[in-house]
C-alpha positions in Angstrom: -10.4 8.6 -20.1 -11.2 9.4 -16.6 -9.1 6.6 -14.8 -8.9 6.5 -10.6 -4.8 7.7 -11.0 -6.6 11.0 -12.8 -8.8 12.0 -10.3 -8.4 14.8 -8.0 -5.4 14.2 -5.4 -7.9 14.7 -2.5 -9.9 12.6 -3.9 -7.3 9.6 -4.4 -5.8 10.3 -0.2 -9.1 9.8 0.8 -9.9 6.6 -0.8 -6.5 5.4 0.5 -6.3 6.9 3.6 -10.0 5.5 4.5 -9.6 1.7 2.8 -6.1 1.4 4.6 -6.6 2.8 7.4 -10.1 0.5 8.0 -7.8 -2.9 7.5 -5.0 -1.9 9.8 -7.3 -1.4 12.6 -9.5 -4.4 12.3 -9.1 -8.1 12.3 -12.4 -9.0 10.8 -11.3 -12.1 8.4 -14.2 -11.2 5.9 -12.9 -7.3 5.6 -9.6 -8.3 5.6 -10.2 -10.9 2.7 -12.0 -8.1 0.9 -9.0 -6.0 1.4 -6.5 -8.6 0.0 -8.6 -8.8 -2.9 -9.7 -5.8 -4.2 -5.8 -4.5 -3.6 -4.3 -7.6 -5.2 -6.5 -6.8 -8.1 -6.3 -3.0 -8.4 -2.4 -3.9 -8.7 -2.5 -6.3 -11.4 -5.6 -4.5 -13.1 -3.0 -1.7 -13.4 0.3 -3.5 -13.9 -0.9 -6.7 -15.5 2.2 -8.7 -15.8 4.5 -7.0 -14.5 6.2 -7.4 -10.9 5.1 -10.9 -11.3 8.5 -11.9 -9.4 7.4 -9.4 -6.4 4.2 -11.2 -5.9 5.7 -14.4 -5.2 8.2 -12.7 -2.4 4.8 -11.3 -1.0 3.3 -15.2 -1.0 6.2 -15.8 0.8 6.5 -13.5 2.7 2.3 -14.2 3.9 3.5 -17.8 4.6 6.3 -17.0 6.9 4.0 -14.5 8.7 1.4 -16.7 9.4 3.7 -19.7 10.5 5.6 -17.4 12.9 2.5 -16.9 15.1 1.7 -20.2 16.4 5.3 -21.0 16.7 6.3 -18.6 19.5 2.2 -17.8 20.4 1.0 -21.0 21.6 -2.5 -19.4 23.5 -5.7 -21.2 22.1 -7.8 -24.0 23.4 -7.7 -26.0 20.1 -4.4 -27.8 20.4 -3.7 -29.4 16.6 -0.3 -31.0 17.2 2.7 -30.5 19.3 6.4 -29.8 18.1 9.4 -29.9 21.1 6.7 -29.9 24.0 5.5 -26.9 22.2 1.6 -26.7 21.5 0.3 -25.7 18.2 -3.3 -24.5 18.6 -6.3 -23.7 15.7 -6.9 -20.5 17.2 -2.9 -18.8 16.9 -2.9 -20.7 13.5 -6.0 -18.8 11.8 -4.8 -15.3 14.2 -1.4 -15.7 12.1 -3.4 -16.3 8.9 -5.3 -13.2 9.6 -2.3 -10.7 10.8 -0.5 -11.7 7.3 -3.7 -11.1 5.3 -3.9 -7.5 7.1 -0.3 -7.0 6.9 -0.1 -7.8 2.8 -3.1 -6.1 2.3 -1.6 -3.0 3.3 1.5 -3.3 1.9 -0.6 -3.8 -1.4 -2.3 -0.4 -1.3 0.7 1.2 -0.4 2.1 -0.1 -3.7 -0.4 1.5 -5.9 -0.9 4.1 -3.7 2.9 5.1 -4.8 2.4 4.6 -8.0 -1.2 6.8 -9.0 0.0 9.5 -5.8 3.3 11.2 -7.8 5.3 14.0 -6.5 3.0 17.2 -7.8 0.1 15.7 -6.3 1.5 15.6 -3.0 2.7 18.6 -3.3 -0.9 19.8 -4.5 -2.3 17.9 -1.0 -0.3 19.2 1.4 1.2 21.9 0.1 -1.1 24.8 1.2 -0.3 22.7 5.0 2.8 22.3 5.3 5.5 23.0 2.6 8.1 21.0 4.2 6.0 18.2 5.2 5.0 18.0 1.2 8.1 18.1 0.5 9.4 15.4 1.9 6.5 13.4 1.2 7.5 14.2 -2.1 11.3 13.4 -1.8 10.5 10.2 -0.3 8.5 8.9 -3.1 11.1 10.6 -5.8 14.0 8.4 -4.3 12.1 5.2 -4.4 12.4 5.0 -8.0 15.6 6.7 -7.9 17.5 4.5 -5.9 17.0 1.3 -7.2 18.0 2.7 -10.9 21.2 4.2 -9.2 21.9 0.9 -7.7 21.6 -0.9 -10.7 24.0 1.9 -12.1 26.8 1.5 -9.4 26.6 -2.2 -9.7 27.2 -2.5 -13.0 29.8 0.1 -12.9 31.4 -2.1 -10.3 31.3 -5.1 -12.6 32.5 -3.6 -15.2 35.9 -2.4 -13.7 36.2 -6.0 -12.5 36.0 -4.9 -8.5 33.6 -8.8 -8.1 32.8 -11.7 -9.6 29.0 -12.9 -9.3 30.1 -16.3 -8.9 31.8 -15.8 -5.8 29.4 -15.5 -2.5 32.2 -13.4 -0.6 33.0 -11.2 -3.8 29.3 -10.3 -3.7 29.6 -9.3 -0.4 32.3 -7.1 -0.6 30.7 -5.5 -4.3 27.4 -5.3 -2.3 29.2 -3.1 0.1 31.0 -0.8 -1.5 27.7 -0.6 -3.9 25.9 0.5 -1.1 28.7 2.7 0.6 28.5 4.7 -2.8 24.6 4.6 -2.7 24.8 6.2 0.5 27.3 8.7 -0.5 25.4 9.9 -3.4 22.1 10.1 -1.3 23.6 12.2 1.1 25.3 14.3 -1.9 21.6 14.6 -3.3 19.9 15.4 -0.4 22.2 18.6 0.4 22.1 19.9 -3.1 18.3 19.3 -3.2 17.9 21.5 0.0 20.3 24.1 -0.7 18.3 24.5 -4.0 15.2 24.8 -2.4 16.4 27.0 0.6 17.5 29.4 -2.5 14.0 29.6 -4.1 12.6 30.6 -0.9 11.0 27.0 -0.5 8.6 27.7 2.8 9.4 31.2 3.8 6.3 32.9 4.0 2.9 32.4 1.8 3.4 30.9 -1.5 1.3 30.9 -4.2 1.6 27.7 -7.1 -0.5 26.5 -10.1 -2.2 23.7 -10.6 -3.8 21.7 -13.0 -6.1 19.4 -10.9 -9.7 20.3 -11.0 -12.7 18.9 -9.1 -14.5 17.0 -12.0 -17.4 14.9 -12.0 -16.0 11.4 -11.3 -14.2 13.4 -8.1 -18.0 14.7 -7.2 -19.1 11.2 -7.3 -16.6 9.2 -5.2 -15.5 11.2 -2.7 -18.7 11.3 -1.0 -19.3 7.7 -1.8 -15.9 6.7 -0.2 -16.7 9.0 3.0 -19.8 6.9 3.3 -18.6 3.8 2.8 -16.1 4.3 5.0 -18.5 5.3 7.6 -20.8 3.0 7.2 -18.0 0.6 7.8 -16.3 2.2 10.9 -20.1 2.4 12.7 -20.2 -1.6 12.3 -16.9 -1.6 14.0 -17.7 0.7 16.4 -20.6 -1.0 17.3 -19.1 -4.7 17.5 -21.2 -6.0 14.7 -18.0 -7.5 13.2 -16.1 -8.2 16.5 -14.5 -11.6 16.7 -12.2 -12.9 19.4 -9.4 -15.2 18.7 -8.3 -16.2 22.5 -9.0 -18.7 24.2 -11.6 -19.6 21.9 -12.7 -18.4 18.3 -15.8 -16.2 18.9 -17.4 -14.6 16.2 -20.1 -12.2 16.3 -23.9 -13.3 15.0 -24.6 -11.8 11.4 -27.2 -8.9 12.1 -28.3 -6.0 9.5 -25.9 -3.8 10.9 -22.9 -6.0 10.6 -24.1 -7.1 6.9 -24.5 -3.3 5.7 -21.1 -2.7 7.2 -19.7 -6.0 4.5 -21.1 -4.8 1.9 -20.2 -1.1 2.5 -16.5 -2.1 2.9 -16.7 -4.5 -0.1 -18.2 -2.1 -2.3 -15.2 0.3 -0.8 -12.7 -2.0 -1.9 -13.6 -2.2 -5.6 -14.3 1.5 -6.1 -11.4 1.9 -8.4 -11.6 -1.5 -10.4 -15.6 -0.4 -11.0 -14.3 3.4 -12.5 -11.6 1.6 -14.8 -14.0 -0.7 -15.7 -16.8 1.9 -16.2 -14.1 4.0 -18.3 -13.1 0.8 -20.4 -16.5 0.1 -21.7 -17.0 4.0 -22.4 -14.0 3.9 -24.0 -14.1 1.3 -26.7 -18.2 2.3 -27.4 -16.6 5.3 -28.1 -14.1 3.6 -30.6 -16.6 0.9 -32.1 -18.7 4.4 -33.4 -16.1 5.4 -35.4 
């Protein structure tokens, strides 16, 4: 099956590279919506239950976003109530609202984006540019992973030798520190070992040459171009104000005109590129098995 996390690694920084970097420069509430979506549901179309408990931290963490803005922002013309002398207006209320949509929406792609871009692909991307950049592209992603299961290592290491109790907050404390004293010991012990062994293979001294086993297929043919123009599409109604929308003093949004309502669609359509492929290869998939 021909899923998005198999397609060529060009093809895959593209798509990420154009759909993030279209909802950390706007503030359009209908893109950004669109963003939060089709992320949100690329993440659970691929995890499915899992990380249930992270989603709830990032609701929470969208709520306390979008309170923090009218609290210390009080700008706006629409005054809803006031708390210690201290106006709350409509307009810093639905700004907040829109920041944390952009904000999650990102942090959303950057999740799967960690999880379908592994360390070989980004050393397929970038490594003809710059070997040391992939490399630590690559590192970065590596120890991720790597850190949390050596944390969960040193912790119960520490509990087992009796060095805290977990009922005790100042005991957890003290455990959490010398957890994380280790953790950093062991990073740094890592990192020096990892360099010295690729300083010894020659790791960026002169041309290389390296084999890979990504190939430009079909699917690639048909969504790179289709994210490029997409994207495009999208960045011309931005370009050209067709989405613009002002928050301060007042809330001003721009009149809907063929431009601005290509530039929607071109963006939604963006956003659910990968959820259309799985979804494409699923149906393939079990016609393929109900022939059997």
């Amino acid at each position: 099956m021909q899923n998005f996390e198999n397609l060529n690694p060009i093809t895959i920084s593209v798509y990420f590279l154009t759909v993030t970097g279209i909802s950390m420069f706007c503030m359009n509430p209908i893109l950004l919506c669109f963003s939060l979506f089709g992320s949100i549901l690329f993440f659970l179309f691929r995890n499915g239950r899992k990380h249930i408990k992270s989603h709830f931290g990032f609701l929470f963490l969208f709520l306390i976003m979008a309170i923090i803005n009218p609290l210390f922002s009080h700008n706006g013309a629409t005054v809803l109530f006031v708390i210690n002398d201290s106006p709350i207006t409509l307009e810093a209320l639905l700004y907040g609202f829109v920041a944390a949509a952009m904000i999650l929406a990102v942090l959303y792609w950057f999740r799967s984006f960690t999880q379908v871009m592994t360390s070989d692909k980004l050393l397929y991307v970038f490594g003809k540019l710059s070997p040391k950049l992939s490399l630590i592209l690559s590192m970065g992603l590596r120890y991720v992973p790597l850190f949390n299961r050596q944390t969960k290592k040193i912790n119960a290491t520490q509990t087992a030798l009796g060095l805290y109790k977990e009922d005790n907050i100042i005991d957890r404390v003290k455990g959490g520190t010398r957890v994380f004293s280790v953790l950093l010991t062991w990073a740094l012990e890592k990192g020096i070992i990892t360099a010295d062994s690729m300083a010894a293979r020659g790791y960026g001294i002169g041309k290389r040459t390296h084999f890979s086993v990504f190939r430009l297929r079909m699917a690639d043919v048909i969504l790179l171009p289709m994210t490029l123009v997409l994207g495009i599409i999208t960045c011309i109604s931005l370009g050209t104000n067709a989405l613009d929308i002002t928050f301060y003093p007042k809330i001003k949004i721009s009149a809907l005109t063929p431009v601005s309502v290509l530039g929607l669609i071109a963006y939604g359509t963006l956003t659910m590129l990968p959820i259309i492929l799985e979804l494409t290869e699923k149906i393939k998939w079990n016609c393929l098995k109900s022939k059997i």
